[in-house]
Backbone as a printed PyTorch tensor [residue, N CA C, xyz], in Angstrom:
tensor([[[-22.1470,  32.0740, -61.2640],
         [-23.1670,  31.3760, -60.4910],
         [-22.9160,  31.5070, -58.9860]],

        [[-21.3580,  31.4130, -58.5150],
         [-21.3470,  31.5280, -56.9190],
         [-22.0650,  32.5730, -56.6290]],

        [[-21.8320,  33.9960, -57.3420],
         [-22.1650,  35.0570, -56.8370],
         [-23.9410,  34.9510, -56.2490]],

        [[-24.2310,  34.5530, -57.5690],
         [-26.0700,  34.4420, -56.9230],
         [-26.3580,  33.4930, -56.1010]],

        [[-25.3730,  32.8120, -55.8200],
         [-25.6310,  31.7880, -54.5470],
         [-25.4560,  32.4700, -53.1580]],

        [[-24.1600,  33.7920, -53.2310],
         [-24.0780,  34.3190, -52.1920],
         [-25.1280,  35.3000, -51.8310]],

        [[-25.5620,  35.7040, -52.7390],
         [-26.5570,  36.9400, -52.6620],
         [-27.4780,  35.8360, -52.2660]],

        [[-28.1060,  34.8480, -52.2550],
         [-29.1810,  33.7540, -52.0140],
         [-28.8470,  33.5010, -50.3950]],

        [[-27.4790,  33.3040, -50.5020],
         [-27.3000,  32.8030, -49.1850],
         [-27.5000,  34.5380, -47.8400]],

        [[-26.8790,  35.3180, -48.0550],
         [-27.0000,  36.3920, -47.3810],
         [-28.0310,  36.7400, -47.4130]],

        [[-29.0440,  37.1040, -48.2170],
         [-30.6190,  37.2300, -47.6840],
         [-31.5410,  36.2650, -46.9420]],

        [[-30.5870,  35.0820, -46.8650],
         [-31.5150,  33.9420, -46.4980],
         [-31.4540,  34.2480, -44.5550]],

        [[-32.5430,  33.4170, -43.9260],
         [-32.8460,  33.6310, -42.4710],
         [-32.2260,  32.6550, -41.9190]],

        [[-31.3580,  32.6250, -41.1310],
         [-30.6470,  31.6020, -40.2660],
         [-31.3870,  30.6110, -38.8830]],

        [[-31.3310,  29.4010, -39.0280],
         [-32.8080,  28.9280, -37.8330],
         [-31.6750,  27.9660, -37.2160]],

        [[-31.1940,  27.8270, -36.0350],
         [-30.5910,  26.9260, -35.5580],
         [-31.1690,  26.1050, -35.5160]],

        [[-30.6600,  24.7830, -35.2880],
         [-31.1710,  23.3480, -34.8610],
         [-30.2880,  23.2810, -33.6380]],

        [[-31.3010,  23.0100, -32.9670],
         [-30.5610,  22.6720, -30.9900],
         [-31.3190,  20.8530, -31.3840]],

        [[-30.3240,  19.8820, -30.5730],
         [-31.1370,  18.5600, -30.2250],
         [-31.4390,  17.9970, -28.9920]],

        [[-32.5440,  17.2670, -28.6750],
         [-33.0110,  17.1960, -27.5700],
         [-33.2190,  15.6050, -27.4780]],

        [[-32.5400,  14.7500, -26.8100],
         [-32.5860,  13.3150, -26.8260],
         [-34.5250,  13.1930, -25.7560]],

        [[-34.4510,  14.0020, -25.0630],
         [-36.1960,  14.2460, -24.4710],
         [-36.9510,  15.8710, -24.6300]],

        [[-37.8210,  15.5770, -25.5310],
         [-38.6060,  16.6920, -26.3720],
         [-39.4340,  17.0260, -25.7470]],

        [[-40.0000,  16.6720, -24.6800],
         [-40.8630,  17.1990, -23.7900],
         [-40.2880,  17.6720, -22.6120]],

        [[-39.2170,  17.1910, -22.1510],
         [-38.4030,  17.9190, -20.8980],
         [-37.7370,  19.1240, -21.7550]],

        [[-37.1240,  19.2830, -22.7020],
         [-36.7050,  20.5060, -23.3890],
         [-38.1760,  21.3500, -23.3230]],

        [[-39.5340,  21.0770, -24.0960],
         [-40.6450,  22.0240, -23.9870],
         [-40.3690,  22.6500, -22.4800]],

        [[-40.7000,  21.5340, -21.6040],
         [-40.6080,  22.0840, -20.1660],
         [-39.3980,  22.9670, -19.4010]],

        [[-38.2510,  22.7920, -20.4940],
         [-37.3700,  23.7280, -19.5650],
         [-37.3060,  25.1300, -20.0360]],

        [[-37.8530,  24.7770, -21.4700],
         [-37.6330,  26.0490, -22.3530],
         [-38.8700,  26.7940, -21.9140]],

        [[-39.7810,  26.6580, -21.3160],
         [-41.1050,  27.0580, -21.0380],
         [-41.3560,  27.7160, -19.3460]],

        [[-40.7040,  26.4550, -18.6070],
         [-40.1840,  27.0700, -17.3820],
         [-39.1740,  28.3180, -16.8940]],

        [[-38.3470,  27.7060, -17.3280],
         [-36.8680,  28.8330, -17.1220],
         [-36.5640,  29.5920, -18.2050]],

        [[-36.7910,  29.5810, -19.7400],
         [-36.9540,  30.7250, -19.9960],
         [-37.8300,  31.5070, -20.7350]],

        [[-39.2000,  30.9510, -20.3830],
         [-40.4660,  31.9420, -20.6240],
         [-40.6970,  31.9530, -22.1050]],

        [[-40.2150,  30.9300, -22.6500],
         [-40.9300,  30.2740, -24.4160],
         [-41.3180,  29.5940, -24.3220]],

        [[-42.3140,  29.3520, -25.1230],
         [-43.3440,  28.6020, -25.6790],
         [-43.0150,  28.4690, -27.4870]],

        [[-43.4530,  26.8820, -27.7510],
         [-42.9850,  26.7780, -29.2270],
         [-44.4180,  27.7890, -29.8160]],

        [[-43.8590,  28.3320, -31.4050],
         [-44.7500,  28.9330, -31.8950],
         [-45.8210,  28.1930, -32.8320]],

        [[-44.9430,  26.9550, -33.3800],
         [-45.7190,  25.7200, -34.1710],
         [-45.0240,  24.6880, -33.6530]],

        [[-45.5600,  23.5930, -34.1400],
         [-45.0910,  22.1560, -33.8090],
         [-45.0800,  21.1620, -34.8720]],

        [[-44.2170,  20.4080, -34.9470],
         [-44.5270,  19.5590, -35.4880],
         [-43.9800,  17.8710, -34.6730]],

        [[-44.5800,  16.5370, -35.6950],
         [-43.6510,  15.2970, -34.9770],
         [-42.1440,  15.6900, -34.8260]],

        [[-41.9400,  15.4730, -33.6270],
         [-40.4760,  15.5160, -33.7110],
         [-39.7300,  17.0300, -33.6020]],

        [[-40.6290,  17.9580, -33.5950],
         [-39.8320,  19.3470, -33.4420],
         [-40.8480,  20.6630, -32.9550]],

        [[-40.1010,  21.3210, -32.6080],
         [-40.6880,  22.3260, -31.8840],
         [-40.1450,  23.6830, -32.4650]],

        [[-40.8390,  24.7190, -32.8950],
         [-40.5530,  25.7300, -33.2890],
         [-40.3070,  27.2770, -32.5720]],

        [[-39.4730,  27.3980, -32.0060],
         [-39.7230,  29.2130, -31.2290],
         [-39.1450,  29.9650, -31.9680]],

        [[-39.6790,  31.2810, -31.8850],
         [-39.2610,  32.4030, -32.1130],
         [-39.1430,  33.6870, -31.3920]],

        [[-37.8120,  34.1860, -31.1740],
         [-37.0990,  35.4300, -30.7130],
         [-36.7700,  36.6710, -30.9240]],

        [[-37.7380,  37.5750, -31.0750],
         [-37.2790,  39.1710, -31.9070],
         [-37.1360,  38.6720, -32.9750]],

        [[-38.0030,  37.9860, -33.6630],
         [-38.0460,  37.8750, -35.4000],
         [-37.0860,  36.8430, -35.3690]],

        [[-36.1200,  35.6970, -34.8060],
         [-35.7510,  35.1360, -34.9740],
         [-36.0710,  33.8950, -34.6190]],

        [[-35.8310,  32.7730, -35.3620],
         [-36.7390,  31.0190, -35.1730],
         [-35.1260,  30.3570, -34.9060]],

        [[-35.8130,  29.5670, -33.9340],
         [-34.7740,  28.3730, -33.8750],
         [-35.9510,  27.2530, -33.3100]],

        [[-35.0060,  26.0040, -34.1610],
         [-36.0080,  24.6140, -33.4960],
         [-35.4210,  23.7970, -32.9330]],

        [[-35.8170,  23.2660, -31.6870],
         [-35.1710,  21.9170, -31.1480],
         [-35.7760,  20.6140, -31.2060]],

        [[-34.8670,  19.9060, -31.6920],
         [-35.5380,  19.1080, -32.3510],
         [-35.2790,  17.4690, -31.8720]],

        [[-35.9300,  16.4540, -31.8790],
         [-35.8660,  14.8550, -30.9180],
         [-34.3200,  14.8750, -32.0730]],

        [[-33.4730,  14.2950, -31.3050],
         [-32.3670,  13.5710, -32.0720],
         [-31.8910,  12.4400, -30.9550]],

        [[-31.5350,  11.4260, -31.2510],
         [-30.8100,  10.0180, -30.5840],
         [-29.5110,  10.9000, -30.4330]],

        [[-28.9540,  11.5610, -31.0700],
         [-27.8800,  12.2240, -31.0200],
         [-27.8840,  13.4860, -29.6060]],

        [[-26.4400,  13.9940, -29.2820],
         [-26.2740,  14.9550, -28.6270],
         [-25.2290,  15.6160, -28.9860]],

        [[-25.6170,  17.4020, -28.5910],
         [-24.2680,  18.0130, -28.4620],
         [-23.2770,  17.5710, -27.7170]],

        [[-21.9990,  17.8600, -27.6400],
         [-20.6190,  17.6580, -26.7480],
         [-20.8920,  18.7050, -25.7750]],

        [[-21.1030,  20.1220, -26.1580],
         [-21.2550,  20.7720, -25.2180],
         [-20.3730,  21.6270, -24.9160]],

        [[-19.5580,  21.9410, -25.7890],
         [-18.1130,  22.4240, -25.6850],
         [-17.8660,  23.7120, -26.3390]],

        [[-19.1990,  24.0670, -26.7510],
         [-19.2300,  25.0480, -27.1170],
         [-20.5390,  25.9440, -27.5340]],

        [[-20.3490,  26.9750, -27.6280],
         [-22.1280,  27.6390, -27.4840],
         [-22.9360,  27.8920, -28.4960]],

        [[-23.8490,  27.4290, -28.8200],
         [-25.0910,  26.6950, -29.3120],
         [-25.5260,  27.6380, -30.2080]],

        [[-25.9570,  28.7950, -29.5320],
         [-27.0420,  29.8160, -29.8110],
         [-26.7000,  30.8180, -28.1800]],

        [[-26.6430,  31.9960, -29.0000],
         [-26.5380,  32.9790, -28.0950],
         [-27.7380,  34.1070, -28.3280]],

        [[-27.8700,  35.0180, -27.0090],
         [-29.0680,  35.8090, -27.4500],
         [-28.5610,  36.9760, -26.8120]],

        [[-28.9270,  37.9760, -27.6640],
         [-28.1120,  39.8150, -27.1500],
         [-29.0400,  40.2940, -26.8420]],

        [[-28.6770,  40.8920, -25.2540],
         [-29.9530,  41.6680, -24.1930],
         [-29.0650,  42.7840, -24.1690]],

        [[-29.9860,  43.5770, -23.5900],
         [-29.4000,  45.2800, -23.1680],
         [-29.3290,  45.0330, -21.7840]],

        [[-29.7070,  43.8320, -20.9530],
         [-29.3830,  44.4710, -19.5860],
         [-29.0970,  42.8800, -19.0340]],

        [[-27.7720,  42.6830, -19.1320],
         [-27.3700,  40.9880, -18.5090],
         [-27.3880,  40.4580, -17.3350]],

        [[-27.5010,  41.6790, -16.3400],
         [-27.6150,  41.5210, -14.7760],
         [-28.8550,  40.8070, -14.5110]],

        [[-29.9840,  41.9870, -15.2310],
         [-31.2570,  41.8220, -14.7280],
         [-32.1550,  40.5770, -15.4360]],

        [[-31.3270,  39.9550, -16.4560],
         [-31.5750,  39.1430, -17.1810],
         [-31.1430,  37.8070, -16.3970]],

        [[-29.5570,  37.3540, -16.4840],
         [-29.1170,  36.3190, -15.1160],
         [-29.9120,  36.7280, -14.1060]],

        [[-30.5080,  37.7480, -13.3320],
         [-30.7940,  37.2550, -12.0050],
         [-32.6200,  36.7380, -12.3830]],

        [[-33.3640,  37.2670, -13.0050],
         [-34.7650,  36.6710, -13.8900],
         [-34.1390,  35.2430, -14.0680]],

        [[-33.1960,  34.7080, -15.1950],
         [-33.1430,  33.1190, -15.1050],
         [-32.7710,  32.5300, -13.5000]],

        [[-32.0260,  33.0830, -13.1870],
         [-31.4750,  32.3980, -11.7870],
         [-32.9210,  32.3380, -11.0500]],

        [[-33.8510,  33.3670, -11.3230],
         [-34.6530,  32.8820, -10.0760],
         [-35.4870,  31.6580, -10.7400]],

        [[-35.5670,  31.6600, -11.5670],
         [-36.4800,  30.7420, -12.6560],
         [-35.5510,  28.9110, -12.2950]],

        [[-34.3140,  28.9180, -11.3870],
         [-33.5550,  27.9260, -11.7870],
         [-32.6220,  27.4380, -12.6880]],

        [[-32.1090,  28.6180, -13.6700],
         [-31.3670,  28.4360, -14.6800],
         [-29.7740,  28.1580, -13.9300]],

        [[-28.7030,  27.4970, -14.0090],
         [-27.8100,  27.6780, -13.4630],
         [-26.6870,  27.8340, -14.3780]],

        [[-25.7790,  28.6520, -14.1850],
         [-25.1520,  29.3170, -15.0280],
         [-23.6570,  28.8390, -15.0040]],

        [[-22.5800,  28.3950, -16.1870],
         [-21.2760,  27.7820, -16.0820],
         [-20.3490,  28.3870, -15.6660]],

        [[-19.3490,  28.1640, -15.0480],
         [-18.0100,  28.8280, -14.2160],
         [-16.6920,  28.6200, -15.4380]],

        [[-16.6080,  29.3700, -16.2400],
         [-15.2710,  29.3990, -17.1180],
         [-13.9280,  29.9320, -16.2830]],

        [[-13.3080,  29.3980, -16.5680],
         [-12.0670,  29.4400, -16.0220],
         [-10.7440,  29.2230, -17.3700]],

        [[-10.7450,  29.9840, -18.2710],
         [ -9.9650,  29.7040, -19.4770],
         [ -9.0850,  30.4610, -19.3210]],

        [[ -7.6340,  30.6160, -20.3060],
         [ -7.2360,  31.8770, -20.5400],
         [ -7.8460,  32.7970, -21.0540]],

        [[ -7.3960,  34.0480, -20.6910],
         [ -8.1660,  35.4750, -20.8150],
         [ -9.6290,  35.5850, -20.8440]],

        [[-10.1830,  34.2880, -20.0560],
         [-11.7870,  34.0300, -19.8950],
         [-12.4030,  33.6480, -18.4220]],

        [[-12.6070,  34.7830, -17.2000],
         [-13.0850,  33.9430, -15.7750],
         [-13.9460,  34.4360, -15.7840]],

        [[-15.4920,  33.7500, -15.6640],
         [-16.4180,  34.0940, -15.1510],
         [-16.6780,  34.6180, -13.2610]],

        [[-16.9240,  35.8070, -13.0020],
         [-17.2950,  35.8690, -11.6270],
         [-18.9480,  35.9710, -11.4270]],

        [[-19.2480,  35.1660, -10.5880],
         [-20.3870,  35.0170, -10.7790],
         [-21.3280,  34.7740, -11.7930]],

        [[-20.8040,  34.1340, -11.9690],
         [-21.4110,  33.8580, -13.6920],
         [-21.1120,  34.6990, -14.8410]],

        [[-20.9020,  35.5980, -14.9000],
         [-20.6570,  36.6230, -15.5610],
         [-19.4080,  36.9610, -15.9200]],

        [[-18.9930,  37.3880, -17.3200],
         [-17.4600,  37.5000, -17.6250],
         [-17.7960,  38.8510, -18.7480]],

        [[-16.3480,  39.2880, -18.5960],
         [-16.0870,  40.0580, -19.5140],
         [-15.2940,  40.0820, -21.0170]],

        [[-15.7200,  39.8320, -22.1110],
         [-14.8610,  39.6070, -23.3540],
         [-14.8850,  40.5080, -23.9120]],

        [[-12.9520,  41.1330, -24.2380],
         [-12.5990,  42.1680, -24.3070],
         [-12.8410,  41.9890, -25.9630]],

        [[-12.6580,  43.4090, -27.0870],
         [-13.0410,  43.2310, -28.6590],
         [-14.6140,  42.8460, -28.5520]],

        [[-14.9810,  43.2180, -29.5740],
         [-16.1390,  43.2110, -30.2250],
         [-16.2030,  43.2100, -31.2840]],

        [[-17.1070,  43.0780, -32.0800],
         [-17.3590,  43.4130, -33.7620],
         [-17.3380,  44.9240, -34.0650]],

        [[-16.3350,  45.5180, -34.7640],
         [-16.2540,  46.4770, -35.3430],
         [-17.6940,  47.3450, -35.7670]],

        [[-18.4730,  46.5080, -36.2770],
         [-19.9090,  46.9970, -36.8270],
         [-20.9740,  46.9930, -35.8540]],

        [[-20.4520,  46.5450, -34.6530],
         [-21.6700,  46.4100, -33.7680],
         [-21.1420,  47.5530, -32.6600]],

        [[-20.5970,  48.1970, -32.9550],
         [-20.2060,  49.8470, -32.1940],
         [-19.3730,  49.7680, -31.0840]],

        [[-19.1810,  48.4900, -30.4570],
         [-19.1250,  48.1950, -28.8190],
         [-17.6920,  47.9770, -28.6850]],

        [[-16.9740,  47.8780, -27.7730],
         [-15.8620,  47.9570, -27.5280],
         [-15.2440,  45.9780, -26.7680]],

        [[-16.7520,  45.9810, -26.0240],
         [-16.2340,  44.3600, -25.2100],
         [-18.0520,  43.8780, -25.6980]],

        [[-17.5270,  42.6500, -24.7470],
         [-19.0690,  42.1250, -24.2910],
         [-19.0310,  41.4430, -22.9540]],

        [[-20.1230,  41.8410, -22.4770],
         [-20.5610,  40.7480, -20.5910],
         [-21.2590,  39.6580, -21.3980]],

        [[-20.6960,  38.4500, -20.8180],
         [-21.1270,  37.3460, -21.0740],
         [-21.6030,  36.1710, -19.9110]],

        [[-22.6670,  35.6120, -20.3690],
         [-23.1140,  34.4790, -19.3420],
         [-22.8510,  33.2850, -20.4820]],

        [[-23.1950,  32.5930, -19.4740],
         [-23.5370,  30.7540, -20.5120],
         [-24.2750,  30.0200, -19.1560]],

        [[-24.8970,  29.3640, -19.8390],
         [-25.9460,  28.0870, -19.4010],
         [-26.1660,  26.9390, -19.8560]],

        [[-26.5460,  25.7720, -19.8590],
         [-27.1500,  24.6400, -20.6430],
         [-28.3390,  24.5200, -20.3630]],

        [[-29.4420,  24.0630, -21.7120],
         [-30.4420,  23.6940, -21.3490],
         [-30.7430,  22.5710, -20.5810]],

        [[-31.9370,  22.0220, -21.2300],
         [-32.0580,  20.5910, -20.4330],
         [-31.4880,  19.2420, -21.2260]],

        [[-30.7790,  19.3490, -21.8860],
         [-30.3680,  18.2450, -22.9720],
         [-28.8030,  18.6720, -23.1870]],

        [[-28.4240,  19.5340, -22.4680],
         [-26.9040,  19.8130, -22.4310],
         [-26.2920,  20.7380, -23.4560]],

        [[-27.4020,  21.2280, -24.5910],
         [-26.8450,  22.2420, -25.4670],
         [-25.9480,  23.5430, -24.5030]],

        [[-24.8820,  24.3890, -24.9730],
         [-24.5120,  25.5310, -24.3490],
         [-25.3000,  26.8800, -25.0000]],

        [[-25.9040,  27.2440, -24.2410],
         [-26.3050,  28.5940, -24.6250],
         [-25.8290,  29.9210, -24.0650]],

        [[-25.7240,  30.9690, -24.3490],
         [-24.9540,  32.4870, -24.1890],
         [-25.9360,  33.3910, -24.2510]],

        [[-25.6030,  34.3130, -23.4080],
         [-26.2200,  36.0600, -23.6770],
         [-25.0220,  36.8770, -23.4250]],

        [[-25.4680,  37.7410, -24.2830],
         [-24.1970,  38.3810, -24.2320],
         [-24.6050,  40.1530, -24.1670]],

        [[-24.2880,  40.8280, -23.7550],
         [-25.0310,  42.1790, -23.6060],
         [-23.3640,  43.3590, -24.1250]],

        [[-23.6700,  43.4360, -25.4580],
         [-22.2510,  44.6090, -25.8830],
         [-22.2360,  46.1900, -24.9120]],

        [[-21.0940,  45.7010, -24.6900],
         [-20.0730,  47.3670, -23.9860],
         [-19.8540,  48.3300, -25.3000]],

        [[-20.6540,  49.4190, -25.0340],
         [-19.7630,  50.8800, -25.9900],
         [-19.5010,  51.6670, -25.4380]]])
């Protein structure tokens, strides 16, 4: 039985849940700064979709911590992408970790996924308007 659960689970479509303690300032930031619009709606949630992919944010009394990244999205060109949000007002986080400094917003993480051809990745991060962490990440080959 696991097995057909895994085969169930691996074909299945993955939809994040982001939460938004204000559902209309999330519409507005997600709409402002980064150029989505929900695709359906419902009470209480909002639906977008990304290159065939859905995620919803949704009213919760609850919040992320923030401590870590949410939902990430893979561009081919991260420069021209940060400087499009930056002009939009997006402001972007300053990591300062081991083997992790952002310069200018922008960092380099060395390894990649074997299957995804690339050797590193350039990475940004941001928060929305409700404090989720979000990422783009653009792979080095």
């Amino acid at each position: 039985m696991s097995a057909d659960v895994g085969r169930t689970m691996a074909g299945a479509r993955v939809m994040p849940r982001l939460p938004a303690q204000d559902l209309e300032r999330a519409r507005r930031f997600y709409s402002e700064k980064l150029g989505l619009d929900p695709v359906d709606e419902r009470p209480g949630g909002l639906l977008y979709r990304t290159a065939g992919t859905e995620f919803v944010v949704f009213r919760s009394t609850g919040a992320s911590p923030g401590t870590f990244t949410q939902m990430a999205w893979e561009v081919d060109d991260l420069d021209a992408v940060v400087a499009e949000l930056r002009r939009r007002g997006v402001r972007f986080e300053d990591v300062d970790v081991a083997g992790l400094r952002t310069v200018d917003g922008i960092t380099e993480v060395q390894g990649h996924y074997p299957s995804k051809g690339a050797r590193a990745e350039r990475a940004a991060w941001f928060r929305d308007s409700e404090g989720n962490l979000m990422g783009i990440g653009q792979p080095l080959h």
